[in-house]
C-alpha positions as CSV (number, residue, x, y, z in Angstrom):
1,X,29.4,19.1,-13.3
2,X,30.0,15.8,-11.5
3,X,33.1,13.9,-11.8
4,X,31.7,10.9,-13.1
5,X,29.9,13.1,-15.8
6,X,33.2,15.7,-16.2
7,X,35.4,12.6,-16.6
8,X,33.0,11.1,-19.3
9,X,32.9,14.8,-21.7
10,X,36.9,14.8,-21.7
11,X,37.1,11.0,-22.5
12,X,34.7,11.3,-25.3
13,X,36.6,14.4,-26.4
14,X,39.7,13.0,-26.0
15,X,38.1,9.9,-28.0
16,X,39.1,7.2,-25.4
17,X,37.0,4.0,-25.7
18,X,34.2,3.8,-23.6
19,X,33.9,0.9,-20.4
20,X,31.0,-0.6,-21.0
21,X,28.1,-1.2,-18.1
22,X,26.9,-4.6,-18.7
23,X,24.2,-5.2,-16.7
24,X,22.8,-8.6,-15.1
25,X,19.9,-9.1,-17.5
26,X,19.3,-12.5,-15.6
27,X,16.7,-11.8,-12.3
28,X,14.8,-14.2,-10.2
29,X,10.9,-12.5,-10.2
30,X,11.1,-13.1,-6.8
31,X,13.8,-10.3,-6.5
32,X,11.6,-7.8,-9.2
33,X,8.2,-8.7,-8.3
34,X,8.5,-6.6,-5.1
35,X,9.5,-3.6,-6.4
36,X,7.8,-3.7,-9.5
37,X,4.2,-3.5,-7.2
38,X,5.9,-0.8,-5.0
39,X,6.5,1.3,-8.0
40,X,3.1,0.9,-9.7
41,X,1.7,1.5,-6.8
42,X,0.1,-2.3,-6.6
43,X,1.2,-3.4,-3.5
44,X,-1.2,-1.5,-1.7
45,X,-4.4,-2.6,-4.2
46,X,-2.9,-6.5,-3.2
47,X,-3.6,-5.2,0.8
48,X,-6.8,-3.3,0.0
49,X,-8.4,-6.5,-1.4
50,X,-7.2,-8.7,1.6
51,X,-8.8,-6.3,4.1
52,X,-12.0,-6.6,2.0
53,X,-12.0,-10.2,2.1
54,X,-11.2,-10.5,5.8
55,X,-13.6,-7.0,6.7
56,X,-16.5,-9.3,8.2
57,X,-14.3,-11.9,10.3
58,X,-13.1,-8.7,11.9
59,X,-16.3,-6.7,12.3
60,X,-19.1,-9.5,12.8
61,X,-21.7,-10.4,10.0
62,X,-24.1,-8.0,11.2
63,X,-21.6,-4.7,10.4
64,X,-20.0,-6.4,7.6
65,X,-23.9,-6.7,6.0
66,X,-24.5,-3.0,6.5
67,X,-20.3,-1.8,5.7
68,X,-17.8,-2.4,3.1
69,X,-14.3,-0.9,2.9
70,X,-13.9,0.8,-0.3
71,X,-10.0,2.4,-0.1
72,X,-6.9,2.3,1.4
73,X,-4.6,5.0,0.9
74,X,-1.4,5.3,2.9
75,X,-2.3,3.3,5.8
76,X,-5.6,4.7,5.9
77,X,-8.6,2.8,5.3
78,X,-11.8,4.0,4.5
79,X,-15.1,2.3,4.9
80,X,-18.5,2.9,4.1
81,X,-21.8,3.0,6.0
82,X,-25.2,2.3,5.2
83,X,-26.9,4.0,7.8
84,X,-26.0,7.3,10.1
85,X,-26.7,4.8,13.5
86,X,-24.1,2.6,12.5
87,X,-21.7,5.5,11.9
88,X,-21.9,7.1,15.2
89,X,-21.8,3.6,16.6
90,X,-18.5,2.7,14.7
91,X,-17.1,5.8,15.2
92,X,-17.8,6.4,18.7
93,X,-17.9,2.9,20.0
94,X,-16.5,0.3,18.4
95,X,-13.6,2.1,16.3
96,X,-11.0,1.4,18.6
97,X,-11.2,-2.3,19.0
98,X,-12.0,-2.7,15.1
99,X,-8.6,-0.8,14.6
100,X,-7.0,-2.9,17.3
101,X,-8.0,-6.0,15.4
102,X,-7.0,-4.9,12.1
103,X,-3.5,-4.0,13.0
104,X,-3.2,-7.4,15.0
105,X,-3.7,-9.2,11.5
106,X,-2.3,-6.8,8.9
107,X,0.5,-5.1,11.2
108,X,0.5,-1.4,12.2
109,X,2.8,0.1,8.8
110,X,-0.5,-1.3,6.3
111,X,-3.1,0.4,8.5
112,X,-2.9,3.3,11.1
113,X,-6.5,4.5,10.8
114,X,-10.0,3.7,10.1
115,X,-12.5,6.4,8.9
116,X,-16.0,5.9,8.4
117,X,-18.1,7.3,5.7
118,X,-21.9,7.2,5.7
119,X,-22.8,6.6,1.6
């Protein structure tokens, strides 16, 4: 048993009063709001739909007509392809500079790769 939890048995036992937690029920959302996303799992959904909305700035109108990203899952970002052309031309060519610009504007920690998915 832990202490904290040994010490708690004998005082009930014993019958000693109990200290009471109180707890600061009083929170700016500024301090919550952060870890609530994290928790839920939100925070990443908030980056996913910036990438989306930013996806042609990065790539040009011409990839961003014929591609869309559709996830992002742990710093992975998935996109998809219209055509098998464009694939091998995103993933051969042009996949290292569209990563290079996407960690300029979102930082390296939201995404560390870009995987392209004909569909």
């Amino acid at each position: 048993m832990k202490p904290s939890l040994r010490s708690k048995v004998i005082a009930e036992w014993r019958g000693l009063p109990e200290k009471r937690v109180t707890y600061d029920r009083w929170a700016a959302a500024a301090d919550v709001l952060p870890g609530l996303l994290q928790r839920l799992g939100l925070k990443e959904r908030l980056h996913e739909t910036e990438v989306a909305q930013a996806w042609s700035k990065i790539v040009g109108e011409f990839i961003a007509a014929h591609s869309a990203p559709i996830a992002l899952r742990e710093g992975v970002l998935y996109v998809r392809v219209l055509q098998p052309a464009l694939h091998y031309e995103l993933e051969q060519i042009s996949k290292s500079d569209i990563l290079r610009k996407l960690k300029h504007r979102f930082g390296p920690k939201i995404i560390r790769d870009v995987r392209f998915r004909v569909g």
